[in-house]
Every structure is written in structure tokens, then in C-alpha cells.
C-alpha positions in Angstrom: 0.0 0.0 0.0 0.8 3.1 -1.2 0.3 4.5 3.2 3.5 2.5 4.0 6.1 4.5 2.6 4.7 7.8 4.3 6.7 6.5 7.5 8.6 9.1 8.4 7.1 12.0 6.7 4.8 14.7 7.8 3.8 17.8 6.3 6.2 19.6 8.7 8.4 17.1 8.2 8.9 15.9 11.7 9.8 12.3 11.9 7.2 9.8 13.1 4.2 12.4 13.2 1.5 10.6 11.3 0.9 12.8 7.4 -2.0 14.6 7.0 -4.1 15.2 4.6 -5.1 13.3 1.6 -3.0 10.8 0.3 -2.2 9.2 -3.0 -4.2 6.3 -2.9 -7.1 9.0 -1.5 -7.3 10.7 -4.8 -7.0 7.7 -6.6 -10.0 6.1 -5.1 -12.0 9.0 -4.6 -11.5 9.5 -8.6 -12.2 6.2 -9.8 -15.4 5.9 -7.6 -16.6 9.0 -9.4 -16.0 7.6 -12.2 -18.2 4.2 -11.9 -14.7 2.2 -11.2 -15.0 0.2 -7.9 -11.0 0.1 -6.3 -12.3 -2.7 -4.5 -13.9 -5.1 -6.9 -12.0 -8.7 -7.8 -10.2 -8.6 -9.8 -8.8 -5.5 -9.4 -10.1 -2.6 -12.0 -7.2 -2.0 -15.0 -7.5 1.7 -14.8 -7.3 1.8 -11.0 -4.5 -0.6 -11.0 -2.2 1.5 -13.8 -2.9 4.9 -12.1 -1.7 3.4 -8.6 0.8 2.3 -10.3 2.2 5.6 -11.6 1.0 7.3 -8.4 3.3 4.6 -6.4 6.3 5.6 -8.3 5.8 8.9 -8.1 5.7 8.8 -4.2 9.0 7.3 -4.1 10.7 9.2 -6.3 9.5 12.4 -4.4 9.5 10.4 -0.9 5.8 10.9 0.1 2.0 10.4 -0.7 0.9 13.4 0.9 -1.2 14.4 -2.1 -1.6 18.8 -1.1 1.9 19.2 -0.6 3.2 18.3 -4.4 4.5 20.8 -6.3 4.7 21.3 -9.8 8.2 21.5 -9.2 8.2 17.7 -7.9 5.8 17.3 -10.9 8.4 18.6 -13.4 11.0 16.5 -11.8 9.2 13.2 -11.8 8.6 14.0 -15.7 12.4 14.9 -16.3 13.3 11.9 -14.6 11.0 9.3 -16.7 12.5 11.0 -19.6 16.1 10.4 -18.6 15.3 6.4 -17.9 14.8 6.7 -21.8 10.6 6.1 -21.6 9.2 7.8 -25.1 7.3 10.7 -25.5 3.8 9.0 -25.3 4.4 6.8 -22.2 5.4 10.2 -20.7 2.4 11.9 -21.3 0.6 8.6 -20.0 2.2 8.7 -16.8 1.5 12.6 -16.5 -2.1 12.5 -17.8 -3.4 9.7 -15.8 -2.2 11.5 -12.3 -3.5 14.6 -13.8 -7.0 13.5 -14.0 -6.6 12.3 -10.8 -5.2 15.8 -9.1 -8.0 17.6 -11.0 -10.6 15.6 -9.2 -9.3 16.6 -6.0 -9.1 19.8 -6.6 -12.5 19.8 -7.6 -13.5 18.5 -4.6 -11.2 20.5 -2.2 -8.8 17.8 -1.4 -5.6 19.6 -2.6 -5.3 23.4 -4.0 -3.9 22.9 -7.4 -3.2 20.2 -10.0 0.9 20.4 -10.0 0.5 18.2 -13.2 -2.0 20.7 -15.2 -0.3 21.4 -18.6 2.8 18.9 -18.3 0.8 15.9 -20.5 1.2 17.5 -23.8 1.3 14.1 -26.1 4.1 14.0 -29.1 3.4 15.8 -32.0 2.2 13.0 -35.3 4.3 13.3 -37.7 2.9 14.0 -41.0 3.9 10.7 -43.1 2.2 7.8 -44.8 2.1 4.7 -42.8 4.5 2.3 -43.9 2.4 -1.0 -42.7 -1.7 0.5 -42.0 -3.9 -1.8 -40.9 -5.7 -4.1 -43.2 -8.0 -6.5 -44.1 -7.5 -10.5 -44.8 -7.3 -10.8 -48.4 -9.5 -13.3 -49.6 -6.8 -15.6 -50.3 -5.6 -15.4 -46.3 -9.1 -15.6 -45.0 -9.5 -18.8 -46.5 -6.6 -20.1 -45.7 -7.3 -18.9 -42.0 -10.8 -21.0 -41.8 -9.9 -23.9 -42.9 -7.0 -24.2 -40.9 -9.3 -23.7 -38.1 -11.2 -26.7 -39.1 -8.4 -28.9 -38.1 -8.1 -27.6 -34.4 -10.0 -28.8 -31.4 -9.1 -26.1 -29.3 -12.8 -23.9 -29.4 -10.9 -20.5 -29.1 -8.8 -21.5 -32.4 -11.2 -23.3 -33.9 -14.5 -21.1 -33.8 -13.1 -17.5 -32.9 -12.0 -17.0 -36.6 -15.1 -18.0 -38.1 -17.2 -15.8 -35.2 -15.2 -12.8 -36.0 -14.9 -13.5 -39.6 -19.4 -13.7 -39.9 -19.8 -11.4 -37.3 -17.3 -8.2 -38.1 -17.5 -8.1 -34.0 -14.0 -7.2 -32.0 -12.1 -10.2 -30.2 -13.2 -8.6 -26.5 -16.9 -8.9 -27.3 -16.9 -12.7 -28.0 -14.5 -14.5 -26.0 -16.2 -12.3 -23.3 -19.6 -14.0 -24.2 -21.2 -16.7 -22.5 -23.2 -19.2 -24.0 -26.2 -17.8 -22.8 -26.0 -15.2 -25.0 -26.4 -16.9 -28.0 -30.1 -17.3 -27.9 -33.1 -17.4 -30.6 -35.9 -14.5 -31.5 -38.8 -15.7 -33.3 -36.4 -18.5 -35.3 -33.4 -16.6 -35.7 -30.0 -17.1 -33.8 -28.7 -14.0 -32.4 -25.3 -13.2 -30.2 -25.7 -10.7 -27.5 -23.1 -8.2 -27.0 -22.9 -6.3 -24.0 -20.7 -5.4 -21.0 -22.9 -6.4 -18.2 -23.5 -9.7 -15.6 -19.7 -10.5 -14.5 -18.5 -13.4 -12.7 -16.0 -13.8 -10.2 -12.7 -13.5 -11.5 -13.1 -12.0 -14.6 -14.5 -8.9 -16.1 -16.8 -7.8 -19.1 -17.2 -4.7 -20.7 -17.9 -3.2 -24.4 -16.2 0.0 -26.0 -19.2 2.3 -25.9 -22.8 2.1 -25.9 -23.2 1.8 -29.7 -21.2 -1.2 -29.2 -24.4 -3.0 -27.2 -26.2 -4.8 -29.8 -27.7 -8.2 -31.2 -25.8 -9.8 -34.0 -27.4 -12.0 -36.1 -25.6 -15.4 -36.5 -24.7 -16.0 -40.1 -26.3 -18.7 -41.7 -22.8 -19.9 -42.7 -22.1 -19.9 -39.2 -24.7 -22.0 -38.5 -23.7 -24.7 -41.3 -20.4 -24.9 -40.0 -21.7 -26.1 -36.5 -20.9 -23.5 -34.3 -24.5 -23.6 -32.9 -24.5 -27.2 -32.0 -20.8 -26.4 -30.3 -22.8 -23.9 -28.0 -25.6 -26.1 -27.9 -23.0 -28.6 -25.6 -21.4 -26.2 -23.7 -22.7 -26.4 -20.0 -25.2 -23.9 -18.6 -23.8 -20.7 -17.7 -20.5 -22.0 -19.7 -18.1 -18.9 -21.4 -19.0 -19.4 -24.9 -15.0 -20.4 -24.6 -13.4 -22.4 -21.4 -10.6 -23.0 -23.0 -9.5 -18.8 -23.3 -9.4 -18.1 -19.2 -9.6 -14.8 -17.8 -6.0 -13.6 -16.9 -4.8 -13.6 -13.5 -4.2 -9.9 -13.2 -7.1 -8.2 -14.4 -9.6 -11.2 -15.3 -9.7 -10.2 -18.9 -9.9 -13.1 -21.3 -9.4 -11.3 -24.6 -6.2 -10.4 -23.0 -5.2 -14.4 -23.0 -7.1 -14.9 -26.3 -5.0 -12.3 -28.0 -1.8 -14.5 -27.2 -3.0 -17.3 -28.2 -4.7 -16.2 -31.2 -1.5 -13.8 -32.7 0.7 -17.1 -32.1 -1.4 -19.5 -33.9 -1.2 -16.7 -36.5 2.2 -15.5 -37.0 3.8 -19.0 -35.5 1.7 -21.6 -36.7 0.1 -20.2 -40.0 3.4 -18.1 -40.9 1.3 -15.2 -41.9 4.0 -12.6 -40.8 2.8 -9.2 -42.9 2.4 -6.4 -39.8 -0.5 -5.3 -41.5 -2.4 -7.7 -40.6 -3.8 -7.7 -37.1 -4.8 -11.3 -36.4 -8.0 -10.8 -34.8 -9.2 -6.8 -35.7 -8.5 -7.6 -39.3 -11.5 -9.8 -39.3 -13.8 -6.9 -38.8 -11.9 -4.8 -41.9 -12.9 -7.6 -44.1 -16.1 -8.0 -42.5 -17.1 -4.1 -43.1 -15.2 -4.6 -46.7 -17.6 -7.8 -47.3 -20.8 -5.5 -46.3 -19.7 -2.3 -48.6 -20.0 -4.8 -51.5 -23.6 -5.6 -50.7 -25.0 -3.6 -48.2 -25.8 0.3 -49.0 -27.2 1.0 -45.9 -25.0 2.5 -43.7 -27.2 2.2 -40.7 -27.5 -1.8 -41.4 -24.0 -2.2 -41.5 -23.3 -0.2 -38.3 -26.4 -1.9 -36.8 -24.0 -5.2 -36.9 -20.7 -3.4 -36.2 -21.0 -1.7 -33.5 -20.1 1.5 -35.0 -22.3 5.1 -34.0 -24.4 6.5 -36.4 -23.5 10.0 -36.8 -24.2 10.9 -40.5 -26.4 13.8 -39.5 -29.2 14.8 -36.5 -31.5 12.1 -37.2 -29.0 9.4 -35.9 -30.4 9.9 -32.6 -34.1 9.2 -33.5 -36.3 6.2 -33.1 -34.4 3.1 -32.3 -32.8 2.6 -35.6 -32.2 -0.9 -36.8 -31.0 -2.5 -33.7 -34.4 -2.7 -32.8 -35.6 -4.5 -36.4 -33.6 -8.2 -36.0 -35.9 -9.3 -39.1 -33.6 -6.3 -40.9 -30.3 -7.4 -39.7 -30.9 -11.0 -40.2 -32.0 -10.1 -44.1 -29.0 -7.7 -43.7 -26.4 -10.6 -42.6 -27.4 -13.0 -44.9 -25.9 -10.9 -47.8 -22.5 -11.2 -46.6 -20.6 -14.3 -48.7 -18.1 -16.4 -46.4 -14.5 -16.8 -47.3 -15.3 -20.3 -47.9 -18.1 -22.7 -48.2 -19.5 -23.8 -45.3 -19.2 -27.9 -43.8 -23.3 -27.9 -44.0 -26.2 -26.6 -46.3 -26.9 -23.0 -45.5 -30.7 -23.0 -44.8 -32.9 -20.5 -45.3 -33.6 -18.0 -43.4 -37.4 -18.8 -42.7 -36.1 -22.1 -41.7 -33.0 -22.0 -39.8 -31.4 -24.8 -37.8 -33.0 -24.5 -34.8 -32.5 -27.4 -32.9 -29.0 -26.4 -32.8 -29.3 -23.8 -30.4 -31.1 -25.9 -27.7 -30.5 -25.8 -24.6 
């Protein structure tokens, strides 16, 4: 704890008096309460944890955690410092930003008198260049290649996260977050719920924004291959996949599925290009697939995940994430990288028996 290395110090700086005042670890809980973050949950919250973390080094390079009495002179210190241990620009303005916030909430709420870090987080200028390797889609060649070598594992995460992202266009956190009771059917039709809500012990679940809560339909492709009769044996209350566990630090399991995923990738399948991202590049290709059939933009973001801000009327009715007959239609245009294992039915008569319980 951040309280044991105040032994010692005092804000008169007699030895053994007990330091007054807020500390550190004060500001840093009082800020992420405010900010719906509970310092207390298990595990422990990522953006708690990393802004203790800087906090804790700053306190011993300046020798207390008597929050009021830094200076911006300690402040500017602390930043020369991180500079001359040869951290870059960015991780720099990290550091200095994230106590920042911090300070600035307790000066808001009358805890210390200024925010000695207010101006010090100026983030390194872009440079104005092409990027050598930007982030791209699989070609169709590489997806292919991808899914089928998929088929040949019997590890779920490698063998059904591809094909997920690939007929989804969904991000790696929102499915190997899921559990199976979010795959579940409306009126015939096999949806996967994304959200950030009902966690377990040990693990966490969250979703980028609100736009990113949604229903995506499961592709009828999907379907064929068998990834509903894989959920269909999962046990009750199962993550959609055991295999992927939460980390051990900040339960996060797309943490441990991005290892094991970029590995398979780069190690096993020897696709080595840097612009490809082994799991995000699923949802270029995805929202590359849905360009070539799919005008609407609404639809398309419907599915993604993205916000609709094209103009004011974005934010009436409730759009097409309340119309699942739409998005299934909508889905159903999107052609796989490959042929499924199984017929691709239609959609008035899906496979349902492979989503029973």
C-alpha cells in the first residue's frame, strides 16, 4: 500500500508524526469511484491498478504520498526523470495525464489546491507521413486459408473465434467475453448478444461504448459450419470459450485470447505481414464484405457496432438494432471466405435445434 512509505514523513516534516491530509491512494479512489470504477472489486479494475501504479512511483521518487503538498516543481521533476530512464514521449504523457485526471478531481472536490500536473501531458506531435504498414483486411486468399485451418483444431478458441469474428465483423473482447447464454433465438433466428454487463467472479466484461451494445445475427454460414451445435453442448452458464481463461491480473480473457490467437497466427500459419492484425482484421474484411452488398450504412453499423453520426436524425427512433428481421436479411448478404461444412438454410427455416439448450 501506497500508506507504508509515508513513515517518516509529515507535512512539517517531523519524523514519526502521522501525514495529514489526503493521500495518493485517497485521490486515486476517490477518482475512480466517481468515475463508476470500484477500487475494491476482484479482480482488481485495470484503470485503478495502472494509475496506482504511476502514483506509487511517483511517491518514491518524491519520498511521500501526501497528495496537497506536491508541487509542480516535484511534478516537473518526476517528468524529467521518466525522460532520462529513456521512456518515449507518449508513455510520458501517459504517466503525467493519468495523475493529472486524478489531481484535477481533487481539486474539484477540495482535497488539494492545485493540480501540479495541469499542462505537463502534452502528447508528441504526429508526424505528417504515410504509414508504412496500415492496418488491413485479410485478403480473400488469407481468410480462406485462416478458416480452414481452423477446421483442423479442437481447441474452441482457435477453432471457432475466426469463423465468429470472420461472420460477425464483431472485436475479439466482445466474444470470448460472451457466454453461452448469449447466444439465444428471436422468433427463429439465432442472435449473439453483446454487452458489458452480468460478470462473474474472477473476470470482467465490458464493451467500447454504448453503440457497441447490440444483437448480432448469427450468419447462416455460421450456422452450417456447427458453431450452434458447439454452444448447444457447452454447459449452462458456460463462457461461450473455457478454454480462453480470464487472466490472472485483471480477469480479462481477450487479453489471453490475444496470445494465443496472434501465435497461432504469426507462429503456426506463418502469416508474418504487420498489416495484418490477427484478430481486428477480421472486422476490416467483414465491413469490406458488407460495402459490397450492403448500401445502408445504418444496417452495416447496426452489426458493427459502430455510431451513427451521419447527421441529426442518428439519434431518432431506435434505428435498426431494434428491427432483428432487418439485420438477419442484412447478414445473410455477406458471402463467407469459404463454403461452409453444412447446407446454409434458409432463413425462414434456420437450424434450430442447434441452439437448444
Amino acid at each position: 500500500m501506497l500508506r507504508e512509505i509515508t513513515a517518516g514523513f509529515s507535512p512539517g516534516g517531523r519524523p514519526g508524526e502521522r501525514a495529514r491530509g489526503a493521500s495518493f491512494e485517497d485521490l486515486i479512489r476517490g477518482f475512480c469511484r466517481e468515475n463508476g470504477i470500484n477500487p475494491d472489486a476482484v479482480p482488481i479494475p485495470e484503470d485503478f491498478d495502472r494509475r496506482r501504479r504511476f502514483a506509487k512511483h511517483f511517491a518514491s521518487f518524491i519520498g511521500h504520498d501526501r497528495a496537497a503538498d506536491v508541487t509542480v516543481e516535484d511534478a516537473v521533476r518526476w517528468k524529467e526523470h521518466l525522460l532520462d530512464q529513456g521512456k518515449s514521449l507518449r508513455t510520458v504523457a501517459n504517466h503525467l495525464s493519468a495523475l493529472s485526471a486524478v489531481w484535477a478531481w481533487g481539486e474539484t472536490n477540495k482535497k488539494v489546491q492545485v493540480n501540479p500536473f495541469k499542462g505537463l501531458a502534452k502528447p508528441p506531435k504526429k508526424r505528417k507521413t504515410i504509414r508504412q504498414s496500415p492496418q488491413r483486411p485479410y485478403s480473400s486468399t488469407e481468410a480462406a486459408f485462416v478458416l480452414q485451418a481452423a477446421r483442423k483444431e479442437g481447441r474452441p478458441t482457435l477453432r471457432w473465434v475466426p469463423w465468429v469474428l470472420a461472420l460477425t465483423g464483431a472485436r475479439l473482447a466482445e466474444i470470448v467475453q460472451a457466454r453461452k447464454e448469449d447466444v439465444y433465438e428471436h422468433e427463429g433466428m439465432p442472435f449473439i448478444r453483446i454487452h458489458g454487463e452480468g460478470t462473474v467472479p474472477g473476470e470482467v466484461r465490458s464493451v467500447k461504448n454504448s453503440a457497441s451494445v447490440r444483437n448480432v445475427p448469427i450468419h447462416p454460414a455460421l450456422v452450417a459450419e456447427g458453431f450452434l451445435r458447439y454452444v448447444s453442448q457447452l454447459p449452462d452458464g458456460s463462457s461461450l470459450f473455457p478454454d480462453c481463461k480470464p487472466d490472472g491480473r485483471y480477469g480479462n480473457r481477450a487479453r489471453s485470447a490475444t496470445k494465443v490467437l496472434t501465435r497461432w497466427v504469426r507462429e503456426r500459419l506463418k502469416i508474418e505481414d504487420e498489416a495484418i492484425s490477427p484478430n481486428h482484421s477480421w472486422r476490416h474484411w467483414f465491413i469490406d464484405a458488407a460495402r459490397d452488398c450492403i448500401d445502408n450504412l445504418e444496417l452495416r453499423n447496426a452489426i458493427t457496432g459502430h455510431t451513427d453520426m451521419i447527421n441529426e436524425s442518428h439519434d431518432y427512433g431506435h434505428g435498426y438494432r431494434a428491427k432483428p428481421e432487418r439485420l438477419t436479411e442484412t447478414i445473410r448478404m455477406i458471402k463467407p471466405p469459404i463454403p461452409p461444412l453444412g447446407p446454409m438454410h434458409d432463413a425462414e427455416n434456420p437450424q434450430r435445434q442447434d441452439i437448444a439448450a
